[in-house]
matplotlib code that plots the C-alpha trace (Angstrom):
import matplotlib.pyplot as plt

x = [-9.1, -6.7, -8.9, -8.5, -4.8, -3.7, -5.4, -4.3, -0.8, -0.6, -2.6, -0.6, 2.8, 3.7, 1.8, 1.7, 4.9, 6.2, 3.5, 4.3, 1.0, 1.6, 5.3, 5.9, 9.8, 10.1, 7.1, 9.4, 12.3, 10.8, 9.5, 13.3, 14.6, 12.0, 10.9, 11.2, 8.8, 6.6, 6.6, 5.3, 2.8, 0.9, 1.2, -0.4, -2.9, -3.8, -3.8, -6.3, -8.5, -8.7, -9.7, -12.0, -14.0, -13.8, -15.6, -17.9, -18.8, -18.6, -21.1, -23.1, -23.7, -24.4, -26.9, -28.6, -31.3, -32.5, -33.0, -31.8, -32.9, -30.9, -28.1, -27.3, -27.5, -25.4, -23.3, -22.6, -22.4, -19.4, -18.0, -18.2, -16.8, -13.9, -13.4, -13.3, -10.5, -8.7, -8.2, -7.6, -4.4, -3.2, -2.3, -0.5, 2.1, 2.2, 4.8, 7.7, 7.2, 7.1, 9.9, 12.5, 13.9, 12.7, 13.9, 10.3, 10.0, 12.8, 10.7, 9.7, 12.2, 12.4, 10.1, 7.4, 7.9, 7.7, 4.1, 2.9, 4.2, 2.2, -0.9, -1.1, -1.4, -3.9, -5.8, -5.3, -7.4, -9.8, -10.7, -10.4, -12.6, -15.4, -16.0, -16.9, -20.5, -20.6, -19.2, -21.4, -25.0, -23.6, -23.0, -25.9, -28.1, -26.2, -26.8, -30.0, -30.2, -28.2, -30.6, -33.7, -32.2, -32.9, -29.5, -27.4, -27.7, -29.4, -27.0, -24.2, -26.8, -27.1, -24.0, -23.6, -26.3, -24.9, -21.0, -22.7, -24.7, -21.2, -19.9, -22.4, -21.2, -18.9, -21.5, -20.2, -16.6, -16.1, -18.2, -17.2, -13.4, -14.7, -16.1, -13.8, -12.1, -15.5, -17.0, -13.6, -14.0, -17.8, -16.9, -13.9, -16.3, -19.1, -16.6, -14.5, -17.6, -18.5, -15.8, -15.3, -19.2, -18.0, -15.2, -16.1, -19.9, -20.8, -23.9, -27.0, -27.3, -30.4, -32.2, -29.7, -30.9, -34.0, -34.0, -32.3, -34.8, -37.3, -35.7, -35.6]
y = [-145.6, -145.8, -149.1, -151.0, -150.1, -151.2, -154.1, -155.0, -154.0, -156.0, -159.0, -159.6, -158.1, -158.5, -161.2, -163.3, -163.4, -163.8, -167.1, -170.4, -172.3, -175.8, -175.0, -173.9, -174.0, -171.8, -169.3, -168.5, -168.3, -165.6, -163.8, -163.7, -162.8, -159.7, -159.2, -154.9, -156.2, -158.2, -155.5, -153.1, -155.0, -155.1, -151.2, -151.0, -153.4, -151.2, -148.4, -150.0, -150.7, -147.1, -145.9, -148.7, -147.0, -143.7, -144.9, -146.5, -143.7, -141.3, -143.4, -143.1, -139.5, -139.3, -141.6, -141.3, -138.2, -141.6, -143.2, -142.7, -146.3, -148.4, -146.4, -146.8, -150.4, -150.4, -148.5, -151.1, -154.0, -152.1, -151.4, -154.7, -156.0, -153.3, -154.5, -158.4, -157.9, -155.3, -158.1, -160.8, -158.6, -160.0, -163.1, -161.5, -159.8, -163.0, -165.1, -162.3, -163.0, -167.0, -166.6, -164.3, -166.1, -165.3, -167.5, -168.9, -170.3, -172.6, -175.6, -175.9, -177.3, -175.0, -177.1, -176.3, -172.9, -172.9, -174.5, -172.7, -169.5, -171.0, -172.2, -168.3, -166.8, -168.9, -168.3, -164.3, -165.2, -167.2, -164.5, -161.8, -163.9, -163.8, -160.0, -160.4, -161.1, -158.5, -156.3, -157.7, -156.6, -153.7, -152.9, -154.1, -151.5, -149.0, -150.0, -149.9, -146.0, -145.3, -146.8, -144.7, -142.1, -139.1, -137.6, -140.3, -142.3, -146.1, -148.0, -147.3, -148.7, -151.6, -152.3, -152.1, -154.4, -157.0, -156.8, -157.2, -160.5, -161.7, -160.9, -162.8, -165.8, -166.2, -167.5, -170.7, -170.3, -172.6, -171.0, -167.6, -169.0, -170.1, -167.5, -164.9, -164.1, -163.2, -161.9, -159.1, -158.0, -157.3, -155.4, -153.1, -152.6, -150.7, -149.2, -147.7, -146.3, -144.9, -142.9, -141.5, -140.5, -139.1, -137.1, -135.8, -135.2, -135.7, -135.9, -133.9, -131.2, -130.0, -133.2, -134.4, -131.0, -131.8, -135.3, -134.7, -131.9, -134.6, -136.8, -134.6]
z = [29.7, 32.4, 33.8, 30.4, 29.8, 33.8, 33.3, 30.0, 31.0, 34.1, 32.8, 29.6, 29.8, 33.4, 34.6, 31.7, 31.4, 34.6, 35.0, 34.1, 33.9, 35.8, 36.2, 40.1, 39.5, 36.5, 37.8, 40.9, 38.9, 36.7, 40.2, 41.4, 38.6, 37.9, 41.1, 40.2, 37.5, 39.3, 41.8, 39.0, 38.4, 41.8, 41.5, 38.4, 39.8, 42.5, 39.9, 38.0, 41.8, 42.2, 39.1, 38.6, 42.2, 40.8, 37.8, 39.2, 41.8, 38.8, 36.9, 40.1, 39.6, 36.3, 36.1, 39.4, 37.6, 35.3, 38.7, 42.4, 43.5, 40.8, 40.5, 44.1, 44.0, 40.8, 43.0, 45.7, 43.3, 41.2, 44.5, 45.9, 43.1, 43.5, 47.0, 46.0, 43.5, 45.3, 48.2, 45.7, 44.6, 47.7, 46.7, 44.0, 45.5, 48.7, 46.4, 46.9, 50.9, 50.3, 48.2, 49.8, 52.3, 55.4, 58.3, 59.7, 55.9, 56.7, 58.2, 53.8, 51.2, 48.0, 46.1, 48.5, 48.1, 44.5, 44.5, 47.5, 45.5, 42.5, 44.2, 45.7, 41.6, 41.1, 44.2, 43.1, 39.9, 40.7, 44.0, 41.0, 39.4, 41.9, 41.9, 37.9, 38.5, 40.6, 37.8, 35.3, 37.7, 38.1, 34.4, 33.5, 35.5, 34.2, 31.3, 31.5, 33.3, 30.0, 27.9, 29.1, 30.4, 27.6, 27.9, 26.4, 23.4, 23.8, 21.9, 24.6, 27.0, 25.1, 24.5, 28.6, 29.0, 26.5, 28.1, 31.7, 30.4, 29.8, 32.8, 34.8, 32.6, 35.7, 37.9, 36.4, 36.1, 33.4, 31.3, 31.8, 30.9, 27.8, 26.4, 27.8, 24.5, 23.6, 26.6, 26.9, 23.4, 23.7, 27.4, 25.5, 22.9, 25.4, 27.3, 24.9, 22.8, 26.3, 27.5, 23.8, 23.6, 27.3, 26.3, 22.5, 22.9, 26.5, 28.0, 26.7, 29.7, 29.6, 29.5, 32.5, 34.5, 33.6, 35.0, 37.9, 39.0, 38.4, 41.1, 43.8]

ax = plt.figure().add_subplot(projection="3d")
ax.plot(x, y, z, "-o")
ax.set_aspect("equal")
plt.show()
């Protein structure tokens, strides 16, 4: 939960508001003017980062009884995928350095600023971008543990499989863009049916014992 509300927080309500698309001058005018904001917003970022890792390592241990093998490399692709966005973040926060005045800066007039400033948010999505794929693999083989491992129900693994699909729509970013609308409603679907089959009913223990003895 706290991975979809960071992200939806910092997305929509800081980022999207503080962002101009195509307008360098009013985009650093809104950083200046709510830099505490903007601020916030790489913190919630990060907030998002490292609960998004602790997910995924969680998700690692429960489903590695269903299969050792996959789960690890679901494992790395979640976390590599972790590590790409975490990075692109970034070029996020970079603007407030271009932007606050700092002598060495002088040799650029304040227009150049303003689109470097710009031309460093968009690099921020587009590298976030990149690590969806990675999250879409990654999702989709846990799916896929959820969907025969015994101890929880199929449909969330389908679900997981279906909102990984999408995901991997950003091998070809334009795509992926145009079916995000889409693409994030199927993903909040799965993961919100997850957590709340998580926390109300849980796993079914003994077949998750039972499996994991299996594995050893």
């Amino acid at each position: 939960m706290i991975v979809i509300a960071a992200g939806i927080i910092a997305q929509m309500f800081i980022s999207g508001r503080i962002v101009v698309n195509g307008d360098a001058a009013a985009t650093a005018a809104n950083i200046l003017t709510h830099k505490n904001l903007f601020q916030l917003g790489f913190t919630i970022y990060l907030i998002e980062m490292t609960s998004q890792i602790a997910m995924t390592v969680f998700l690692y241990v429960l489903l590695k009884p269903a299969s050792r093998s996959i789960s690890l490399l679901a494992l790395f692709f979640g976390l590599t995928g972790c590590i790409i966005k975490t990075l692109s973040r970034l070029f996020y926060i970079a603007p407030l350095l271009v932007l606050g005045g700092v002598p060495y800066l002088n040799v650029f007039n304040a227009e150049q600023l303003q689109a470097l400033a710009l031309l460093l948010l968009n690099v921020n999505d587009r590298a976030a971008g990149i690590a969806l794929p990675f999250f879409g693999i990654s999702t989709f083989m846990n799916g896929y543990l959820i969907f025969q491992s015994a101890f929880l129900p199929r449909f969330l693994g389908i679900l997981s499989m279906l909102g990984g699909l999408g995901w991997l729509t950003f091998l070809y970013p334009p795509l992926g863009n145009q079916l995000f609308p889409y693409i994030a409603a199927l993903a909040l679907i799965g993961s919100v049916s997850q957590i709340l089959w998580l926390l109300i009913r849980g796993v079914d223990t003994e077949q998750w014992i039972r499996r994991a003895a299996a594995s050893t």
